[in-house]
C-alpha positions as CSV (number, residue, x, y, z in Angstrom):
1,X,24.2,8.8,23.3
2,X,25.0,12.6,23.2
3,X,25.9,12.4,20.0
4,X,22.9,11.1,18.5
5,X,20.7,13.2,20.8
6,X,23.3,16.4,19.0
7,X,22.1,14.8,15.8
8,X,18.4,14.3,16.2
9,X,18.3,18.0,16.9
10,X,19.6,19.3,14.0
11,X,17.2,17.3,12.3
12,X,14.3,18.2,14.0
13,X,15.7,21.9,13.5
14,X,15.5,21.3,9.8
15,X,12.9,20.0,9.6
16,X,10.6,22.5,11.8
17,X,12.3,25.3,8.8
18,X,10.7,23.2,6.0
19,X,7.6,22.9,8.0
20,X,6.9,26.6,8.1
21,X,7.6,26.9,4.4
22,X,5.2,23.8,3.7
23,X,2.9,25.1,6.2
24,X,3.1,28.8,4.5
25,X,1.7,26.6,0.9
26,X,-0.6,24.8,2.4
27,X,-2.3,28.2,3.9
28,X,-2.7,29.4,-0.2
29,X,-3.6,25.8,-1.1
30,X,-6.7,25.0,-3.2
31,X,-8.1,22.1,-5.0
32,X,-5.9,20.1,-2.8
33,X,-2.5,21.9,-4.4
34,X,0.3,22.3,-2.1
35,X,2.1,24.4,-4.8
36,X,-0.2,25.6,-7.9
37,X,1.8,25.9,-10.6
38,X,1.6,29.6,-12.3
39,X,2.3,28.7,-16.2
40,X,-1.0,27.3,-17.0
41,X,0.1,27.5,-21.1
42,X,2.8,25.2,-20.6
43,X,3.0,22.3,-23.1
44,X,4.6,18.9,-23.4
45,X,7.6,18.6,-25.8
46,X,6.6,14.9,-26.5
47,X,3.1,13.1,-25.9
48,X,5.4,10.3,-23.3
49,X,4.6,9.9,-20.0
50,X,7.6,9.8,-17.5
51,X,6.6,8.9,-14.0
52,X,9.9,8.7,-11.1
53,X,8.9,6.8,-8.1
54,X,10.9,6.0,-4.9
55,X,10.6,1.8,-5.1
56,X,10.9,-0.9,-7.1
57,X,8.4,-2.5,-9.4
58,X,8.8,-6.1,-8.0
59,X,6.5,-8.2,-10.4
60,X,3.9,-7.7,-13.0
61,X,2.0,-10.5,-12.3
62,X,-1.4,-8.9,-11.1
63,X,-2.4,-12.0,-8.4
64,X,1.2,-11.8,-7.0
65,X,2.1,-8.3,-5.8
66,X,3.1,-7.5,-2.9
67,X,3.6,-3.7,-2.8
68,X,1.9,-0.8,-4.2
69,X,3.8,0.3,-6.6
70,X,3.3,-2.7,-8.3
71,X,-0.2,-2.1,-8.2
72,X,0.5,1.0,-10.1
73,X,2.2,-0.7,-12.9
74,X,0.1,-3.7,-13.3
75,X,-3.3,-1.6,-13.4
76,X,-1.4,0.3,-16.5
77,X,-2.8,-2.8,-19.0
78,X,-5.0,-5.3,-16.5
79,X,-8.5,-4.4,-15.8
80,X,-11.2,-5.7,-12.9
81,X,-14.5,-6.6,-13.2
82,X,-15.3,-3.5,-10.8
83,X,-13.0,-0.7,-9.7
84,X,-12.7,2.0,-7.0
85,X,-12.6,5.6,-9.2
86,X,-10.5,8.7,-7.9
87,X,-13.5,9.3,-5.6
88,X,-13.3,6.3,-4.3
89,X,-16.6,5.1,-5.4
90,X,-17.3,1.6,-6.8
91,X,-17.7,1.8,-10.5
92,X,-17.7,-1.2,-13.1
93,X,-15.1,-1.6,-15.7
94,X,-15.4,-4.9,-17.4
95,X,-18.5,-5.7,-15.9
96,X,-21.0,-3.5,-16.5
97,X,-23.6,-4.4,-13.7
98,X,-24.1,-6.3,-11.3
99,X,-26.3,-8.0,-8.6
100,X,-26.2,-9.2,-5.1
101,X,-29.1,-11.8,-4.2
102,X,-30.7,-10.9,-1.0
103,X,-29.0,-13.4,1.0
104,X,-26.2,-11.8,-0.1
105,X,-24.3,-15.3,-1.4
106,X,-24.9,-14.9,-4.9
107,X,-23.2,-12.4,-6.8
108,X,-24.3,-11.5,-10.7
109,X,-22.1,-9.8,-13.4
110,X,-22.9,-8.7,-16.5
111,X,-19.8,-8.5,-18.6
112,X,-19.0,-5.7,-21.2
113,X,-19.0,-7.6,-24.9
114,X,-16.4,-6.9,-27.3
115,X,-13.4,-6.6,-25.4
116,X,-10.2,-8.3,-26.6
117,X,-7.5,-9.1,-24.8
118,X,-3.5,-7.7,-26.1
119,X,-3.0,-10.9,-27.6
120,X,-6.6,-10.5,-29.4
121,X,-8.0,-13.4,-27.7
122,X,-12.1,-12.6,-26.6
123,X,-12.5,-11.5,-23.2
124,X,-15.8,-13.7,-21.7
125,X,-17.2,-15.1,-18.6
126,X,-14.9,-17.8,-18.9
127,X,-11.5,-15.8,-18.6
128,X,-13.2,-14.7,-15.4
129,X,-13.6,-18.5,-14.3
130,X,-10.0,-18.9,-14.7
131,X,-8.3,-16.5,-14.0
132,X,-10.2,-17.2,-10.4
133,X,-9.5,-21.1,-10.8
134,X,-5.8,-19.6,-11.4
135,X,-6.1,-18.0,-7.8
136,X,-7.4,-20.5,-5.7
137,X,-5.4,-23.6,-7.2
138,X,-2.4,-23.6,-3.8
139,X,0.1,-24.8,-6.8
140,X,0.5,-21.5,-7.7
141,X,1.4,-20.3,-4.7
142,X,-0.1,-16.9,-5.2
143,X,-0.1,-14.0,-2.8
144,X,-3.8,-13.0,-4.2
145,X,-5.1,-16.5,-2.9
146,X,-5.5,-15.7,0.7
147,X,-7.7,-12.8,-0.2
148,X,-10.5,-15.8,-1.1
149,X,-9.8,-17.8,1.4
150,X,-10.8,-19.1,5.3
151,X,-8.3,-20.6,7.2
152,X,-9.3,-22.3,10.9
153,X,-7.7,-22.5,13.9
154,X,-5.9,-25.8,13.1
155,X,-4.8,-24.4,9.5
156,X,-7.8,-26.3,7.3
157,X,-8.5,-24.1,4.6
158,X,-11.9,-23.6,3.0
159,X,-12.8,-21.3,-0.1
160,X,-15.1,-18.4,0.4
161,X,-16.4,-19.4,-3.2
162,X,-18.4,-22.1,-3.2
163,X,-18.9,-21.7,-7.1
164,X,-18.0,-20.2,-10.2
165,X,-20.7,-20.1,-13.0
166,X,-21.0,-19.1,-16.6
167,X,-24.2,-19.9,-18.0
168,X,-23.8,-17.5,-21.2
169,X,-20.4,-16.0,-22.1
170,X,-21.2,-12.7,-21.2
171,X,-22.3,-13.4,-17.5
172,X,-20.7,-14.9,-14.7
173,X,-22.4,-15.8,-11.1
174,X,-20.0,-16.2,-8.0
175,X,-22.2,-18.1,-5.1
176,X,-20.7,-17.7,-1.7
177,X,-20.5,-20.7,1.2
178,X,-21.2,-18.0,3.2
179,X,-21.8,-14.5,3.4
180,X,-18.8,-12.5,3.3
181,X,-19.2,-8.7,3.0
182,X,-15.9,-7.3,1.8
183,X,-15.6,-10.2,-1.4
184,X,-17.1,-6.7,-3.7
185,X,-14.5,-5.3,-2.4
186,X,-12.0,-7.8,-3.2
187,X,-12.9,-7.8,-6.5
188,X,-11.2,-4.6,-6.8
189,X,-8.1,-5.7,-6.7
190,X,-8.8,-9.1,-8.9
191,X,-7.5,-8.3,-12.5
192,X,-8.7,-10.8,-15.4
193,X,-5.3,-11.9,-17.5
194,X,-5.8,-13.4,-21.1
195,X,-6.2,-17.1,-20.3
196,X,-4.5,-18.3,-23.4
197,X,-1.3,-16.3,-22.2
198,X,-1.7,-18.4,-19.1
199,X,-1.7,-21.3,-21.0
200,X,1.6,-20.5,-22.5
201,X,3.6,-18.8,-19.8
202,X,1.7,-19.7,-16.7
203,X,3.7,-18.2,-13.8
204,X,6.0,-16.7,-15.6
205,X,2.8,-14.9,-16.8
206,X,5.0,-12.0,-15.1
207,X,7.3,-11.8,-17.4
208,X,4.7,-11.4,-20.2
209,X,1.6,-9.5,-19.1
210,X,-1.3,-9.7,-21.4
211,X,-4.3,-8.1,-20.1
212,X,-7.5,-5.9,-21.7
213,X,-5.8,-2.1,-20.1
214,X,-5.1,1.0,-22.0
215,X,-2.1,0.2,-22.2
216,X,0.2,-2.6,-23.2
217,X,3.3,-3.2,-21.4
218,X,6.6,-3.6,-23.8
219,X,9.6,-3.8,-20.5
220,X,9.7,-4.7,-17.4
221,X,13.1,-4.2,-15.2
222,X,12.9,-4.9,-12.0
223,X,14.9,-2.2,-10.1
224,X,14.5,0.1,-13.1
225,X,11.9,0.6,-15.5
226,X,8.7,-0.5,-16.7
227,X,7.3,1.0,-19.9
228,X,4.0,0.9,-21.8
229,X,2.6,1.8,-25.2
230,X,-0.9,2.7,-26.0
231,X,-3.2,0.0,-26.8
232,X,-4.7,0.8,-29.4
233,X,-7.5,-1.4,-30.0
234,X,-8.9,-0.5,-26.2
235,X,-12.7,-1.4,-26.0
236,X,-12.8,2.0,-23.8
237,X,-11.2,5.9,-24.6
238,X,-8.1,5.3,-25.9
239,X,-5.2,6.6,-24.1
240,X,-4.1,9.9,-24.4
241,X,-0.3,9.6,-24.1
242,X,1.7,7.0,-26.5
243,X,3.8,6.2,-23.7
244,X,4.3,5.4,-19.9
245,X,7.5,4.6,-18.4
246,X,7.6,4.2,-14.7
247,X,11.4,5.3,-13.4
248,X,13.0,3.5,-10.6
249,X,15.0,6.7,-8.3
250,X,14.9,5.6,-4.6
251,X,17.4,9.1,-4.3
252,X,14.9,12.1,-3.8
253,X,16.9,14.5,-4.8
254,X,17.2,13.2,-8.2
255,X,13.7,12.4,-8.1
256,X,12.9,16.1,-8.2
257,X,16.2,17.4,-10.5
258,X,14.6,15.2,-13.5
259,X,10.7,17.1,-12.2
260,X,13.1,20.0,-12.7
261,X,14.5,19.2,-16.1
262,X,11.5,17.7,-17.3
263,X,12.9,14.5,-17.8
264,X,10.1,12.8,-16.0
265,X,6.7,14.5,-15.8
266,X,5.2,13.0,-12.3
267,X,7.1,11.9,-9.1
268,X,5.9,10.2,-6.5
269,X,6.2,10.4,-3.3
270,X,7.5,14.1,-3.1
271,X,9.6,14.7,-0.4
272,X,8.4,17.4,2.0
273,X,11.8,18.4,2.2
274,X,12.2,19.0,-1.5
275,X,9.2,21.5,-1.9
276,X,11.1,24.6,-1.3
277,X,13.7,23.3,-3.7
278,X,11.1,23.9,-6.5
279,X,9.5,26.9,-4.9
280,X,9.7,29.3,-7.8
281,X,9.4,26.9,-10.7
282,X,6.0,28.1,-12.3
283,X,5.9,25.0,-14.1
284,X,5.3,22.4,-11.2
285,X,2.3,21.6,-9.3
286,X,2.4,19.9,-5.8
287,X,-0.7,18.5,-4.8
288,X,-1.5,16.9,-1.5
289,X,-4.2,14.1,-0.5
290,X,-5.6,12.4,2.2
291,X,-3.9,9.0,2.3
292,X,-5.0,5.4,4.1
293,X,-1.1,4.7,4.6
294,X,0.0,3.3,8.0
295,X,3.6,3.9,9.1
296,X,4.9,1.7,11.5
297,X,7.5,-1.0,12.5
298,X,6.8,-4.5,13.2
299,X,8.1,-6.4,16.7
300,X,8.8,-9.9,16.4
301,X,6.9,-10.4,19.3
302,X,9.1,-14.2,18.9
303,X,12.0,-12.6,20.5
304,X,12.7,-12.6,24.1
305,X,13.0,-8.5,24.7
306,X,9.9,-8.1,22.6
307,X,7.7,-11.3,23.8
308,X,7.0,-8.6,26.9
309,X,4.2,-6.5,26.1
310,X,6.1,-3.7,28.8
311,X,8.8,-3.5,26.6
312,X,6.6,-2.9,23.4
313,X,4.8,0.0,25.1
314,X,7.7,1.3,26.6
315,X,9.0,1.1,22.9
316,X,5.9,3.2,21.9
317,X,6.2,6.0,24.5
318,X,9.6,6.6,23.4
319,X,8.8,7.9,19.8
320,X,8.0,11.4,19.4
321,X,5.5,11.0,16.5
322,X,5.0,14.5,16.6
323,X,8.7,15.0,15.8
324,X,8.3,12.2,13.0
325,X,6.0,13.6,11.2
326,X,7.9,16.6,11.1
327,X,10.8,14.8,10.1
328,X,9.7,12.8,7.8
329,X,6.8,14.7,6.4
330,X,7.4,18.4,7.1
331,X,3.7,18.3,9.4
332,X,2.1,17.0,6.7
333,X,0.5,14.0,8.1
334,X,-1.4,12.9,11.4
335,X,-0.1,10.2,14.6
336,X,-1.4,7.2,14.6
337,X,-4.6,7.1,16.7
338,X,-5.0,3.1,16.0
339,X,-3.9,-0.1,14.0
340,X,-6.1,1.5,10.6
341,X,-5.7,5.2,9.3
342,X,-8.9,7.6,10.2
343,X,-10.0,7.1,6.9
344,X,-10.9,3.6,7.1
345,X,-14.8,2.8,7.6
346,X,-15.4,1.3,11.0
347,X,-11.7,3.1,12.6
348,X,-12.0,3.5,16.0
349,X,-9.8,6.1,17.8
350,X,-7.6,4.8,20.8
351,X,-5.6,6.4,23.9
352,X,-2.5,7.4,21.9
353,X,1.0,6.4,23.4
354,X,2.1,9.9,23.8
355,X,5.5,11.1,23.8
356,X,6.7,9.9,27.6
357,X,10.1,9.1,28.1
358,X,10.0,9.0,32.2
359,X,6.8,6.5,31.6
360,X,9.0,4.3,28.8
361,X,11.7,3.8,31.2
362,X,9.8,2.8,33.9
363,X,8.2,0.2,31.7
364,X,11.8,-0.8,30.0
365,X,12.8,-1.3,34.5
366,X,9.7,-3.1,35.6
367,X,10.5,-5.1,32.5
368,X,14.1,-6.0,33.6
369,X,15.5,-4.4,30.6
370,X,16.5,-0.7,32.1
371,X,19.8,-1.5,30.5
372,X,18.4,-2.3,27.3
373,X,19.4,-4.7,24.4
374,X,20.0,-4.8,20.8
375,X,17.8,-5.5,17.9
376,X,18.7,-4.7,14.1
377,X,15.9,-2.5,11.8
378,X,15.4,-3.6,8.2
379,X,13.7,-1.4,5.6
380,X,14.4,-0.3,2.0
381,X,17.4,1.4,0.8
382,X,15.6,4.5,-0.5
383,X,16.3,8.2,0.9
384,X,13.3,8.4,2.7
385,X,13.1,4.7,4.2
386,X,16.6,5.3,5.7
387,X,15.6,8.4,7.2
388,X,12.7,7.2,8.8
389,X,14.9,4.0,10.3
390,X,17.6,6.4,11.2
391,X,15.0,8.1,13.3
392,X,13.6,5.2,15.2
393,X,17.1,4.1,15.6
394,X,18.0,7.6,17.6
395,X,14.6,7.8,19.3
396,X,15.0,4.0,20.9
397,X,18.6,5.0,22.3
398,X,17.3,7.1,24.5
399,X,15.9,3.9,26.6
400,X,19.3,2.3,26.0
401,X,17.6,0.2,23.0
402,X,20.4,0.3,20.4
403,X,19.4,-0.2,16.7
404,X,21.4,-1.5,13.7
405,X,19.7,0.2,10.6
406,X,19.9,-2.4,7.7
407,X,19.0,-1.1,4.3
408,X,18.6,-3.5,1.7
409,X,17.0,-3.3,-1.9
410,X,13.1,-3.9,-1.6
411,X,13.6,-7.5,-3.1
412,X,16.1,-8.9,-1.0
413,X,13.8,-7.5,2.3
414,X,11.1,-9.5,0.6
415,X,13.3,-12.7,0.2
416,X,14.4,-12.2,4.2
417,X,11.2,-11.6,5.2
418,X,8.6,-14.5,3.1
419,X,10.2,-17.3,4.9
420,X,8.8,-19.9,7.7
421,X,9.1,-19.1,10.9
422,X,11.7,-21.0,12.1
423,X,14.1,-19.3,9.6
424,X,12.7,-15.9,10.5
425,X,15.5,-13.5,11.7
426,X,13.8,-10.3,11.5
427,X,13.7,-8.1,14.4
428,X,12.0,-5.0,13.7
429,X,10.4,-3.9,10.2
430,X,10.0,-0.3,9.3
431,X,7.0,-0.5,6.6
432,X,4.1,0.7,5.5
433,X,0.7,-0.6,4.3
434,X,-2.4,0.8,3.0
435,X,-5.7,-0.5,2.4
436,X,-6.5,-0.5,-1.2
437,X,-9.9,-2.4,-1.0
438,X,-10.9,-0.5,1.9
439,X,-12.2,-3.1,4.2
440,X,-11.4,-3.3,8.3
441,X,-11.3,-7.1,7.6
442,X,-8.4,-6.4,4.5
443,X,-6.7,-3.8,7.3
444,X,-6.4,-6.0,9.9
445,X,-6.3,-9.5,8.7
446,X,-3.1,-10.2,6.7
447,X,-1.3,-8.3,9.0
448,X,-2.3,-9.3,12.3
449,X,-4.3,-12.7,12.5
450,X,-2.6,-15.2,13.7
451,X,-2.4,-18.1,10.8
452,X,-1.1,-15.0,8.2
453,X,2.3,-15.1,9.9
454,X,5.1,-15.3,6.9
455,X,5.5,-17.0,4.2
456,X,1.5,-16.6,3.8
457,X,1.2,-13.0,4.8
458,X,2.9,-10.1,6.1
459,X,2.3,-10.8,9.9
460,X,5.6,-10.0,10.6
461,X,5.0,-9.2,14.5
462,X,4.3,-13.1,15.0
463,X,0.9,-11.4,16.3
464,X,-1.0,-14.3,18.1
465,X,-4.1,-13.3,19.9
466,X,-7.3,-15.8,20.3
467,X,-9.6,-13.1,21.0
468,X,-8.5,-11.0,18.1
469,X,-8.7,-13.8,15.7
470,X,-12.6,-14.5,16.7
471,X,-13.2,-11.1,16.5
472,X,-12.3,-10.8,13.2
473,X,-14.1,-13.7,12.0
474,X,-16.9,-12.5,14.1
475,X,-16.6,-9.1,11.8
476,X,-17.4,-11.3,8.5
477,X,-20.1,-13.2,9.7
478,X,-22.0,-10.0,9.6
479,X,-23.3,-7.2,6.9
480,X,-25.2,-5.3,9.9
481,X,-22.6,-2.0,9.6
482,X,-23.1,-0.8,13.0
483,X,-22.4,-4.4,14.8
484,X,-19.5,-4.7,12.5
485,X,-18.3,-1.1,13.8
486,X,-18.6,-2.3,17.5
487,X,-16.6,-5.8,16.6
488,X,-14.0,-4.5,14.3
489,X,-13.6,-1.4,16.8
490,X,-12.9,-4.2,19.9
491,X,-10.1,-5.9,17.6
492,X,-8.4,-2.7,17.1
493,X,-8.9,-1.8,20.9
494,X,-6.5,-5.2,21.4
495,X,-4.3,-4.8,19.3
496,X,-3.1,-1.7,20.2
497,X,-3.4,-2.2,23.5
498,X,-0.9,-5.3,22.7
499,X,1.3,-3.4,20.4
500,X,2.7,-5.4,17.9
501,X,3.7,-2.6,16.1
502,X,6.2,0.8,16.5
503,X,2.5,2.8,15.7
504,X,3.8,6.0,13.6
505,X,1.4,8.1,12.1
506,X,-0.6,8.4,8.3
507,X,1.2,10.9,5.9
508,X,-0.6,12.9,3.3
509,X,-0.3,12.0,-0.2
510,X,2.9,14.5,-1.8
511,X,3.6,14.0,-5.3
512,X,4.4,16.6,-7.9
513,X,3.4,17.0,-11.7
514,X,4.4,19.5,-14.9
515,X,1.6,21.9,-14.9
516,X,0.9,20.4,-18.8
517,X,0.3,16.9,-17.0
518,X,-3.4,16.5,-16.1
519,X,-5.8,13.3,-15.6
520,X,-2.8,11.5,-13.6
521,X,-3.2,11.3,-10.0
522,X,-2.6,8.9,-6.8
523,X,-5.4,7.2,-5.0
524,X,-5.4,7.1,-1.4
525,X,-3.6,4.0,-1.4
526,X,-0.4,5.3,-2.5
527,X,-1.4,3.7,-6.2
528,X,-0.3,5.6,-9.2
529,X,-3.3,6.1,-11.9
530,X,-2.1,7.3,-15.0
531,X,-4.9,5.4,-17.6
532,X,-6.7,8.7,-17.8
533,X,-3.2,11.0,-18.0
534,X,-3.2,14.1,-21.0
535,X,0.4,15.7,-21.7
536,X,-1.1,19.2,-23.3
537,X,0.9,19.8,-26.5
């Protein structure tokens, strides 16, 4: 105990250093720069985009992904029908417009004509209709399926789309069994794949990506690489760059010696800890952002210690998220104030779960647990993941909670955590989500509502509350913004007050570029865009 207590105070002495030096840039900071680079003339010695980022690339298949950073890669050479821009504002890409009937159950697009797909095959209204037939078929098995559809109480599903249409080949009409405000939104994050590349591969699609992007993906790696080459028969602006490669380096500190060296050209996520290590190099640009990342840790609430709601809040008082974020994110972030970051439309702000030892051990007594237990922590093996698991692991200790950290590669967490849940053997997952179609239904639903326990979702917690669940469907049943503020703001109300999660806090956005990179950036979603990026030569 005193020896972790020895060790959690050096750390949070290191880290309150670094957070006076990143404090000190963010003072000069301007046009969201951290660190402005001072050699504004510097040019590329090649036109190839290097990117190093801290996970793994786990599949390339655009309907399947379950992380963001595969988000990144697939949107690299797969295109939507409409996408959020880096002001977050709804835009069409291969639709050009679009409609919504009044009754808001039929929705119109008008597709962009002469787009081919890589393989030179004719994008049309009817690569739409199956890439969603693709989707919703539950052969597949895909992770995008649950995205489009309703699931009841006694597990009867029903699609959300009552029909797909395509009365000329440029124009496709979805009609709604209901309506269902976020599908726009959904749409966002549903990518058209060549259909005759289906034909030929069909799940192993991921293997062989053909889409309409910029750019057309040549290697995939998995716990490597991924690289790209211009496409250069793009209906759009042709890339800039003639390459992308996407670098695997779960080690920070390398992460930032190949920013250094110039071996890669953007990394992301920049460790708040490794700022000052490029202070002085006039060639590299920090920038910051507002983010809609969550940080937190599951609870199987299936466990006996953890089925007690006392011991969950108990488990909440005890973590100094003021100290995390220090830790973790040199001040650069904010505690979590609910289950959804600030920036979500429709958060609601609840009592935090403040930084009380005497009331967590009081809790962990009345409980019957004043003598604690055990539980093991999984999480990825990346510098940054370990840290933050090392961390709970020191903070639980002090109400006699002792914590086996358990890194493992992002692909074997997946495997141990997608199972049913009678195999299940998590305890606690340290994770993190964002909301990339920015929806309180997409927040709150695959994480939390009760039928999208694993495999289907990532409702890790085991999170099974009746209320909650009616609330959210409640939430859909409307498009009136201010009863769906009042509904969706009840759900989050119970769910924190149930606490299925360790609640954490929402970093900002770090990442770092060479000041001759330009037009590459990360949404707030942690999701790399690089279709726009310019090396200056």
């Amino acid at each position: 105990m005193k020896n972790r207590k020895k060790l959690l105070a050096a750390l949070l002495a290191g880290a309150m250093t670094l957070s006076m030096g990143a404090t000190a840039f963010a003072a000069e900071a301007e046009d969201g720069y951290a660190v402005k680079a001072t050699n504004t003339e510097a040019t590329s010695p090649d036109n190839d985009l290097v990117i190093a980022i801290e996970g793994s690339v786990s599949s390339m298949d655009p309907a399947n992904i379950p992380d963001t950073n595969a988000i990144s890669a697939t949107r690299g050479c797969y295109e939507m029908l409409v996408y959020f821009d880096e002001n977050q504002e709804m835009q069409g890409q291969l639709a050009e417009t679009w409609e919504v009937s009044d009754d808001s159950l039929t929705y119109t697009f008008h597709l962009r004509e002469g787009v081919k797909f890589h393989d030179g095959t004719d994008f049309n209204a009817e690569a739409v209709k199956a890439n969603y037939e693709r989707v919703i078929d539950p052969e597949n098995n895909l992770r995008q399926r649950r995205n489009f559809i309703e699931t009841a109480d006694d597990g009867t599903e029903t699609p959300r789309v009552e029909s797909v249409e395509c009365p000329d080949d440029y124009t496709v009409i979805f009609k709604l069994t209901k309506a269902w405000s976020p599908f726009i939104n959904r749409l966002t994050q549903f990518c058209i794949i060549s259909p005759a590349a289906l034909e030929e591969y069909g799940n192993d699609i991921m293997n062989h990506p053909v889409g309409t992007g910029p750019f057309i993906c040549t290697e995939w790696e998995e716990g490597d690489h991924t690289s790209f080459e211009k496409n250069e028969d793009y209906w759009g602006e042709p890339a800039s760059v003639d390459t992308v490669t996407i670098r695997e380096v779960p080690e920070a500190g390398s992460r930032t010696a190949m920013l250094q060296t110039g071996e890669a050209d953007m990394v992301y996520p920049m460790p708040a800890d490794q700022i000052q290590a490029i202070e002085g190099n006039d060639d590299i640009n920090v920038m910051t952002a507002d983010s809609n990342i969550m940080r937190y840790v599951t609870l199987n609430m299936n466990l006996e210690p953890l089925s007690d709601v006392r011991v969950r809040q108990a488990m909440n008082y005890a973590i100094d998220k003021e100290a995390y974020i220090q830790v973790m994110y040199a001040g650069n972030g904010t505690i979590a104030s609910s289950v959804v970051p600030h920036i979500i439309p429709g958060y609601k702000e609840q009592e935090a779960y403040t930084y009380d030892l005497d009331k967590a051990k009081e809790l962990m007594e009345e409980a019957g647990y004043a003598d604690g237990f055990s539980l093991t922590l999984w999480g990825d093996n990346s510098t940054q993941e370990i840290k933050g698991m090392t961390f709970i692991q020191q903070q639980l200790a002090q109400i006699n909670i002792e914590v086996e950290v358990l890194p493992m590669e992002p692909a074997t967490v997946s495997d141990k955590i997608y199972v049913e849940p009678e195999e299940a053997e998590v305890n606690m997952w340290y994770v993190n989500w964002s909301a990339s179609d920015f929806t309180m239904d997409g927040s709150l639903r695959s994480l939390l509502y009760s039928t999208m326990a694993p495999p289907t979702s990532a409702n890790t917690a085991y999170f099974n509350n009746e209320e909650f669940d009616s609330l959210l469907d409640e939430g859909l049943a409307t498009a009136d913004p201010d009863k769906q503020a009042e509904i969706y703001g009840q759900a989050q109300t119970i769910a924190w007050e149930e606490c299925p999660w360790l609640f954490l806090a929402s970093d900002q956005l770090l990442y770092s570029t060479k000041s001759y990179l330009s037009g590459a950036y990360v949404a707030p979603d942690g999701a790399i865009s690089f279709a726009n990026a310019v090396l200056a030569q």
